[in-house]
C-alpha positions as CSV (number, residue, x, y, z in Angstrom):
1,X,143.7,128.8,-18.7
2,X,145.0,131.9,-17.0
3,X,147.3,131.2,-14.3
4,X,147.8,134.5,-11.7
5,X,150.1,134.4,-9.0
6,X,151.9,136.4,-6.3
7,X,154.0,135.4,-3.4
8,X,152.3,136.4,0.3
9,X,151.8,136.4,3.9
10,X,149.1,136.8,6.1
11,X,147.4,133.8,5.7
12,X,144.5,134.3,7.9
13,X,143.5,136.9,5.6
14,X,144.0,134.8,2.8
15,X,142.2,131.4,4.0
16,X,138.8,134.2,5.2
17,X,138.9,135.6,1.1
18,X,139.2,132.1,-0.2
19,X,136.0,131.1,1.8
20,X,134.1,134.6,1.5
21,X,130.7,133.9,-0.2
22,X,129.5,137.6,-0.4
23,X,130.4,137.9,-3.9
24,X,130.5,134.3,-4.9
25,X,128.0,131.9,-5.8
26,X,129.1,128.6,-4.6
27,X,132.9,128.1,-2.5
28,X,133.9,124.9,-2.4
29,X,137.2,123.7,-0.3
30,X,138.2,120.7,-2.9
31,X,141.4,119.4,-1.4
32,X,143.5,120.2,1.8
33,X,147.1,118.2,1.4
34,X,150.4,117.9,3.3
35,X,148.7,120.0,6.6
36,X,147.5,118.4,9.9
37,X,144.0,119.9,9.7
38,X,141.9,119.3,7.1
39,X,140.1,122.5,7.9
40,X,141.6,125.5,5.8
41,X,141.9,128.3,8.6
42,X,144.1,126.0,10.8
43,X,146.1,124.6,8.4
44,X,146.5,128.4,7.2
45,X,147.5,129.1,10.6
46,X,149.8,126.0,11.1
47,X,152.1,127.5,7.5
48,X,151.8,130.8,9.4
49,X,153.6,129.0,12.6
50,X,156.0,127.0,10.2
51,X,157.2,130.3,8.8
52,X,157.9,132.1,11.9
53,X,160.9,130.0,12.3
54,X,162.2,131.3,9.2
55,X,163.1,135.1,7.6
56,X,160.5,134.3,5.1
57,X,157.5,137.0,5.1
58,X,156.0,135.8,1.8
59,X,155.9,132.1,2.6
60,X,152.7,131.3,0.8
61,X,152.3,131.1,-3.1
62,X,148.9,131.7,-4.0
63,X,147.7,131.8,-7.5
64,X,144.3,131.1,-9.5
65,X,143.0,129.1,-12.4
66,X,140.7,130.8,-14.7
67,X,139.9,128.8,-17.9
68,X,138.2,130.8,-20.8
69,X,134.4,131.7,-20.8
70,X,132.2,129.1,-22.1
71,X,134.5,126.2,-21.3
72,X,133.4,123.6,-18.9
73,X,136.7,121.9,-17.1
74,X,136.8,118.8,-14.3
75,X,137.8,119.0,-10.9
76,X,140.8,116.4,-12.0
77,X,141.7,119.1,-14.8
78,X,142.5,121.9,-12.4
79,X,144.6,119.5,-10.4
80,X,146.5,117.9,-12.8
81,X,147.3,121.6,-13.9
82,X,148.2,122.5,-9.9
83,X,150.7,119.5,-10.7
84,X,151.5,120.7,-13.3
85,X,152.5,123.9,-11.8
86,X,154.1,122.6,-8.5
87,X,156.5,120.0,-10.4
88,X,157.7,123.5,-12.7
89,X,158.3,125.4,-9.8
90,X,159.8,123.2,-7.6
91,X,156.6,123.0,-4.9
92,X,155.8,119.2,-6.1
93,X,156.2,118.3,-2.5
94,X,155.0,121.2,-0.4
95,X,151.2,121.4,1.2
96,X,148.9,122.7,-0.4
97,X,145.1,123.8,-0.7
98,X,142.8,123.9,-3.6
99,X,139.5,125.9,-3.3
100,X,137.1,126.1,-6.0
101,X,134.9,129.6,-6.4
102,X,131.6,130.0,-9.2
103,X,130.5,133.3,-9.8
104,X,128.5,134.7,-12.8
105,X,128.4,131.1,-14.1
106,X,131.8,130.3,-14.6
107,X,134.3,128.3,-12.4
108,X,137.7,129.1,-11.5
109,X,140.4,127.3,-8.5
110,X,142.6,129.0,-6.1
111,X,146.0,126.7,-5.6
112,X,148.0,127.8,-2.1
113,X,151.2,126.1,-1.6
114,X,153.4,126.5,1.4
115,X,156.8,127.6,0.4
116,X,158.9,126.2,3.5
117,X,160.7,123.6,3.4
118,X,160.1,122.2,6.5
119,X,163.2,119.7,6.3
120,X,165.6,122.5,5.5
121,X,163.5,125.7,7.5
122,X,164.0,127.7,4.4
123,X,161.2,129.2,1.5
124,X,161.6,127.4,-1.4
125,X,163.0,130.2,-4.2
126,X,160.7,131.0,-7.2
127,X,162.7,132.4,-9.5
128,X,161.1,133.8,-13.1
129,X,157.9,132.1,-12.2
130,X,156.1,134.6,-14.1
131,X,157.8,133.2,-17.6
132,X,157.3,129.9,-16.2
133,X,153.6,130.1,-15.5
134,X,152.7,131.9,-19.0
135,X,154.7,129.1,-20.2
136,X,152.4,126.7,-18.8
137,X,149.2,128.6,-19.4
138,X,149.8,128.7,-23.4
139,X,150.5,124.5,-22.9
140,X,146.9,124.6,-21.3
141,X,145.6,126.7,-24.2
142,X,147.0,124.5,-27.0
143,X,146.5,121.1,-25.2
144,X,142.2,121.3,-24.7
145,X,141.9,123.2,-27.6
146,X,141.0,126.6,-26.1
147,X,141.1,130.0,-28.2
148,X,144.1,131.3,-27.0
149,X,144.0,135.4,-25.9
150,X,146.0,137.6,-27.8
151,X,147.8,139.0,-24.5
152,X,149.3,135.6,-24.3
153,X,150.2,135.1,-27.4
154,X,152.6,138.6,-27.3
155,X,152.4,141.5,-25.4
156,X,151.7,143.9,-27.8
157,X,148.6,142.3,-28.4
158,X,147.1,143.1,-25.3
159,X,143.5,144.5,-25.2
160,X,144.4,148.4,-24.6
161,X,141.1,149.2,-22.8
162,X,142.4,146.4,-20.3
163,X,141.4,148.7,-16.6
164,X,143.4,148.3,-13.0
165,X,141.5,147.6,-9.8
166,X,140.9,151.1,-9.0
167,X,139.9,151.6,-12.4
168,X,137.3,149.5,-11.9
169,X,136.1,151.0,-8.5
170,X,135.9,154.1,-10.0
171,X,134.1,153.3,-12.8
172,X,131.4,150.8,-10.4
173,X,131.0,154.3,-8.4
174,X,129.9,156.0,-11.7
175,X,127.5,152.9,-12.5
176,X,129.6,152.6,-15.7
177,X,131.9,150.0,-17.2
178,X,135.6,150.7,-17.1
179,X,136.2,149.4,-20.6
180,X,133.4,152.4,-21.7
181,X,135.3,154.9,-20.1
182,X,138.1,154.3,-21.8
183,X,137.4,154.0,-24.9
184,X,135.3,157.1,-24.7
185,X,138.0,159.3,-23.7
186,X,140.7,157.5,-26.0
187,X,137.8,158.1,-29.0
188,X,137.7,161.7,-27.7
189,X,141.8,162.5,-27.7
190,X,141.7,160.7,-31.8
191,X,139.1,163.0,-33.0
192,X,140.8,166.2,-31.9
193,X,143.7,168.1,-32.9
194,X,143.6,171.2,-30.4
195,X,142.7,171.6,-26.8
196,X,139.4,173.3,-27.9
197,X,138.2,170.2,-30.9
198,X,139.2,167.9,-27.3
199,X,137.2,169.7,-24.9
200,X,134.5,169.7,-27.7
201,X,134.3,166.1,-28.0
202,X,134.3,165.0,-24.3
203,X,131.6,167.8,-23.7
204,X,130.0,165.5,-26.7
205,X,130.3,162.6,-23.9
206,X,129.1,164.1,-20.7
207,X,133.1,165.2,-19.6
208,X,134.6,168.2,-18.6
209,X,138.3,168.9,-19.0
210,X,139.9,170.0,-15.9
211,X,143.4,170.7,-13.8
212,X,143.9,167.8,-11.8
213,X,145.3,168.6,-7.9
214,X,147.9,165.7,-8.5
215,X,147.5,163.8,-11.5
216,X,148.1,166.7,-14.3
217,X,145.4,166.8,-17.1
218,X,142.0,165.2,-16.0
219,X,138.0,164.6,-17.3
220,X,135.7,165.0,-14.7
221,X,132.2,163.7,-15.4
222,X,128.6,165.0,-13.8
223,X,128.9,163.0,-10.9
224,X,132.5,165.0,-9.9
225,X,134.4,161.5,-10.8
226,X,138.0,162.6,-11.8
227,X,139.5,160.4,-14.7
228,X,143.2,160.7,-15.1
229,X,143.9,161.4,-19.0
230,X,147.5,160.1,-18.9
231,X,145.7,156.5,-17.4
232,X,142.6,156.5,-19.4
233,X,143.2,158.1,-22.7
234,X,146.7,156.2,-22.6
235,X,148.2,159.1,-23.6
236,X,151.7,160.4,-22.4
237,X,151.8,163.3,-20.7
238,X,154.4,165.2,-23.1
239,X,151.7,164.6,-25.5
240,X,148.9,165.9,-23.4
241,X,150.8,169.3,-22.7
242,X,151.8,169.2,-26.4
243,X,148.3,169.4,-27.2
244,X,146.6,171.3,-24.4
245,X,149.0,173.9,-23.2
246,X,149.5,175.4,-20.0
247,X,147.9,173.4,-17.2
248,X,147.6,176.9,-15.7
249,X,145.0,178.0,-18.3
250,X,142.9,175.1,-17.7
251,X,140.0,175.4,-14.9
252,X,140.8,173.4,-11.8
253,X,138.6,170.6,-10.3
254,X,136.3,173.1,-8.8
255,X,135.9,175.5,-11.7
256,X,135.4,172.8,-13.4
257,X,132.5,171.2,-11.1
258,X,131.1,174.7,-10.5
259,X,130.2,174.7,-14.4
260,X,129.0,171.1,-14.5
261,X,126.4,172.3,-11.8
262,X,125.2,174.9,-13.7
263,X,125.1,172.8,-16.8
264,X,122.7,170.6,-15.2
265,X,119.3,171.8,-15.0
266,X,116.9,170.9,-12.7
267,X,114.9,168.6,-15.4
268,X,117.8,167.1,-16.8
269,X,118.5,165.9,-12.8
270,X,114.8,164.8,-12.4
271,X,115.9,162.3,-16.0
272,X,118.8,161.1,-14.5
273,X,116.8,160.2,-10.9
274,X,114.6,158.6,-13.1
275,X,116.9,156.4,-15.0
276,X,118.3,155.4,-12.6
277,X,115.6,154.4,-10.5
278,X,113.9,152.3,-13.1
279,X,117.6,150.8,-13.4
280,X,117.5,150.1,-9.9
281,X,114.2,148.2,-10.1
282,X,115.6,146.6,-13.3
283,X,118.7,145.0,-11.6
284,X,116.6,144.0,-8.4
285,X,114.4,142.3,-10.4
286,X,117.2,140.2,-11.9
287,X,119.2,139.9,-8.1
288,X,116.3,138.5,-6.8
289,X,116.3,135.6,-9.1
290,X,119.6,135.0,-8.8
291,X,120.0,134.7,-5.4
292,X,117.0,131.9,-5.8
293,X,119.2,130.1,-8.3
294,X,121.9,129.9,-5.9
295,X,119.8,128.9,-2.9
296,X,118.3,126.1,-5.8
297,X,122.0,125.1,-7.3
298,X,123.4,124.3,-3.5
299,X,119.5,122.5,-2.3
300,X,120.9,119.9,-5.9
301,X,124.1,119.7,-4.6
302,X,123.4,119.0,-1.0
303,X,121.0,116.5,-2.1
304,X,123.9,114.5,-4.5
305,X,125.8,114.9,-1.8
306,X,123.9,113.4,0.8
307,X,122.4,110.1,-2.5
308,X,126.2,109.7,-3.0
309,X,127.5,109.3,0.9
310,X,124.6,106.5,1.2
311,X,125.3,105.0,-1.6
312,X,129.3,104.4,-0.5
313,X,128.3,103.1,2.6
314,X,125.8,100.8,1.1
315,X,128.8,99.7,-1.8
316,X,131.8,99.8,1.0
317,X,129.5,97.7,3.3
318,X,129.1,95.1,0.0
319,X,132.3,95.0,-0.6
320,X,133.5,94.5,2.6
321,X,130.9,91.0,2.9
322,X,132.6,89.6,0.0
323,X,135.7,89.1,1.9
324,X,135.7,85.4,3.3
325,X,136.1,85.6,7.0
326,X,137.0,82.8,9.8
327,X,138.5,79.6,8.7
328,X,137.1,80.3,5.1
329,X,139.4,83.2,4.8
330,X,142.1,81.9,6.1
331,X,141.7,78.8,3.2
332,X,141.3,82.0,0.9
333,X,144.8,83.7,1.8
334,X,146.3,80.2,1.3
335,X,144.9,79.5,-2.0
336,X,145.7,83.2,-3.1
337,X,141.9,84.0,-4.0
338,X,141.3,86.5,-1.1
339,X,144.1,88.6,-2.5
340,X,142.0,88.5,-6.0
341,X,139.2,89.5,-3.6
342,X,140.7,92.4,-2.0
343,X,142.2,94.0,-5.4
344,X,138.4,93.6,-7.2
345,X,137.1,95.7,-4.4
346,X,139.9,98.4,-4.7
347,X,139.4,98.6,-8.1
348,X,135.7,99.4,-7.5
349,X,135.8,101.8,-4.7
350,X,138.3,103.6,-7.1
351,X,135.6,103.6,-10.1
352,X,133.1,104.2,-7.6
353,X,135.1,107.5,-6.3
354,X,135.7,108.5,-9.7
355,X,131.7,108.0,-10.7
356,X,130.5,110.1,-8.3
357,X,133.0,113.2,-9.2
358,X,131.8,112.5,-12.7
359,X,128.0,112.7,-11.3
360,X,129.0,116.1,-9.3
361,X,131.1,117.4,-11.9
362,X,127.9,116.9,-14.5
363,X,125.4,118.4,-11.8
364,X,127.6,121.4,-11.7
365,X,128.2,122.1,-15.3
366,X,124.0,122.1,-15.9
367,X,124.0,124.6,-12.8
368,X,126.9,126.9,-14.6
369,X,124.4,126.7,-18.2
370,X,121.6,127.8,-16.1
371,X,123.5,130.6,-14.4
372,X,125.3,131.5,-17.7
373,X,122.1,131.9,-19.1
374,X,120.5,134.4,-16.4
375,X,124.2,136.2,-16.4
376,X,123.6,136.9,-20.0
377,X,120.2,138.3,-18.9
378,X,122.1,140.2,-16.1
379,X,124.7,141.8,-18.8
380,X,121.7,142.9,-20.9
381,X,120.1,144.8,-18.2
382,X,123.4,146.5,-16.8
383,X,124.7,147.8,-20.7
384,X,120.8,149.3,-21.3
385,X,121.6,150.7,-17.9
386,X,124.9,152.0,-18.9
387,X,123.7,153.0,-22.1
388,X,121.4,155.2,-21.3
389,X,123.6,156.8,-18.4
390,X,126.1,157.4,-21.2
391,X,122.9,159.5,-23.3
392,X,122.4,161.2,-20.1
393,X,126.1,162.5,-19.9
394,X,125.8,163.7,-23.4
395,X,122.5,165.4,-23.1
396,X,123.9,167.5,-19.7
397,X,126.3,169.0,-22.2
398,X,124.1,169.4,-24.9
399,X,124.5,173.1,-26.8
400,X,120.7,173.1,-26.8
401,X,119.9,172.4,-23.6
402,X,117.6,170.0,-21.7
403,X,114.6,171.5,-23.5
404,X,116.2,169.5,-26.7
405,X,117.6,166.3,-26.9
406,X,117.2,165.4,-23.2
407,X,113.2,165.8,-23.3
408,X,113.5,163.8,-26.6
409,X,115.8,161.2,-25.6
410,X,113.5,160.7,-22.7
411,X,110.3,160.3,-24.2
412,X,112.7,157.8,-26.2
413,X,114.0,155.7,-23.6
414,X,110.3,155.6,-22.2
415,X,109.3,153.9,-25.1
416,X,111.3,151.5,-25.2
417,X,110.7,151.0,-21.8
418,X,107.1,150.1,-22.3
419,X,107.8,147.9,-25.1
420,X,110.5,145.8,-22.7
421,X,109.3,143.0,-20.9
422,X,108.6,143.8,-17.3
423,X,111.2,142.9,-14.3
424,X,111.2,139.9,-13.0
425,X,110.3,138.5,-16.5
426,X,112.1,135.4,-17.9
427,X,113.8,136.9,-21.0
428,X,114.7,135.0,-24.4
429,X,118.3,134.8,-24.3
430,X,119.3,134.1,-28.1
């Protein structure tokens, strides 16, 4: 699995991310160890108070688990890994909390250690734990059996349309995929040899090249997004000037804008309204039904929940008859048998403990199939969505116009649109 990790502070922020639901589909706190609360916001606060007596502003060591898609891993999996982790690092000993989080049908943990030493009021040092953890993560990959990424197996195999955070925020705000984006404008800067064959082929795409305020050579796009070139063609900027020129000959942002308004006609806007209002009706369609999955998926698992607490108190209570009592026990203890007794009964509340994770653990891969099934459903929608944003930004700078490809490519897109089942509609997901 992959194993990410940074040292921090401010656990109170941390412990109100960790139980944050808003973009999650099920939070579950698994296991609170080594703190005097077993609630995850006080014993947050309690490493906070520890660490005050210390220099250490980073005493927390927070990382997550994410195992590949498709693969369904137990609860004891993740923690023999946390061990795993803790005994490598030298935190075998420290508190820690373990918090698992589902989301578009797959399931990931976050493991929090504290790193003070309470005996020594010190932060334990974590030195090369970046080596250490991919270490451990390619041991995980080769030990279950699991396709190991390329990235992990060397560096240089890294996907290159891999994005940053604010890559991706940029790209959400522009209802597109990052990974499109990039490999758009990197397609664009291969097929050209001059500045005017590159500002042909993003024109091709729906950009605009431009004179960034800060960031040097940039694509805008029709929504005024600004797209470094040097970040998302991956090119370096010797190169860019190489190729380009002057930044001074090229229009600035608002030249640049200023012809991407008048390049937009007034149908061409009413297709892109369009679009993106049947896209909107498309992807409510889908959010509806998934938020009545989840609401389903935690109804099941309140319900084991609640079958499995009877049932332990109905087995503890049965267990706990079959120890002689009185003068019967104490003949028992003499003869040795209520030792026997006691040690059958631990060895069943143990199987007994470890049945009903099995039980939840089963209940909660089903859920992640059904999910994993509507996500699929989910990705369809958002690339036709994409998709045909991405024939939009070609037809705005189309030589012939909106009167051309856009009215075609729209009377196009409307037929498919009749021939796709309506929203709300349980798709075939092959």
């Amino acid at each position: 699995m992959i194993l990410k990790a940074k040292e921090r502070g401010d656990a109170a922020q941390l412990a109100r991310y960790l139980l944050a639901t808003r973009e999650n589909d099920h939070v579950e706190l698994h296991e609170i160890s080594g703190f005097a609360s077993d609630d995850l916001i006080e014993a947050f606060r309690e490493a906070d108070a520890i660490a005050r007596g210390t220099r250490c502003k980073n005493y927390l060591f927070s990382m997550s688990l994410n195992p590949p898609g498709g693969a369904y891993v137990q609860a004891e999996v993740f923690e023999r890994a946390a061990d795993q982790i803790a005994q490598k690092l030298g935190l075998s000993n420290q508190p820690r909390a373990i918090v698992f989080h589902e989301k578009d049908g797959r399931r990931h943990a976050h493991v929090v250690w504290s790193r003070i030493d309470t005996e020594q009021m010190r932060s334990i040092n974590l030195s090369h734990y970046k080596s250490k953890l991919r270490d451990i993560s390619r041991e995980l990959f080769l030990d279950h059996g699991w396709d190991m990424p390329r990235g992990l197996m060397h560096h240089r195999l890294r996907d290159p349309l891999n994005f940053t955070r604010e890559e991706w925020q940029q790209a959400k705000r522009a209802s597109l995929d990052p990974r499109e984006i990039k490999a758009a404008l990197q397609q664009c800067w291969q097929a050209s040899d001059s500045r005017a064959s590159f500002e042909q082929a993003l024109k091709e795409r729906g950009f605009w090249l431009a004179r960034g305020d800060r960031r040097g050579y940039v694509a805008v796009d029709y929504l005024g997004e600004v797209y470094s070139l040097s970040r998302y063609a991956d090119v370096a900027t010797k190169y860019l000037e190489r190729r380009l020129g002057d930044r001074e000959q090229i229009p600035s942002l608002d030249v640049a804008k200023a012809d991407i308004a008048k390049a937009i006609s007034h149908k061409v806007a009413v297709f892109i309204e369009d679009t993106e209002r049947r896209a909107k009706q498309r992807l409510d369609a889908v959010e509806q039904r998934r938020v009545a999955l989840i609401s389903r998926h935690e109804g099941e698992r309140a319900k084991l929940a609640k079958a499995h607490e009877a049932r332990w108190l109905a087995e503890s209570k049965s267990r706990a008859q079959q120890l002689p009592k009185g003068l019967s026990g104490i003949w028992h203890r003499l003869t040795g048998q209520y030792a026997k007794i006691k040690a059958q009964n631990e060895m069943e509340t143990v199987l007994a403990w470890q049945r009903d994770r099995a039980e939840k653990d089963s209940l909660i891969f089903e859920q992640l199939k059904e999910r994993q099934a509507l996500q699929a459903e989910i990705k369809m929608q958002r690339a036709i969505v994409h998709r045909e944003l991405m024939l939009l930004r070609e037809d705005i700078a189309s030589p012939t116009g909106p009167e051309g490809p856009a009215r075609e490519r729209s009377q196009t897109v409307k037929e498919r649109e009749r021939r796709r089942p309506r929203p709300g509609r349980r798709l075939d997901i092959v």
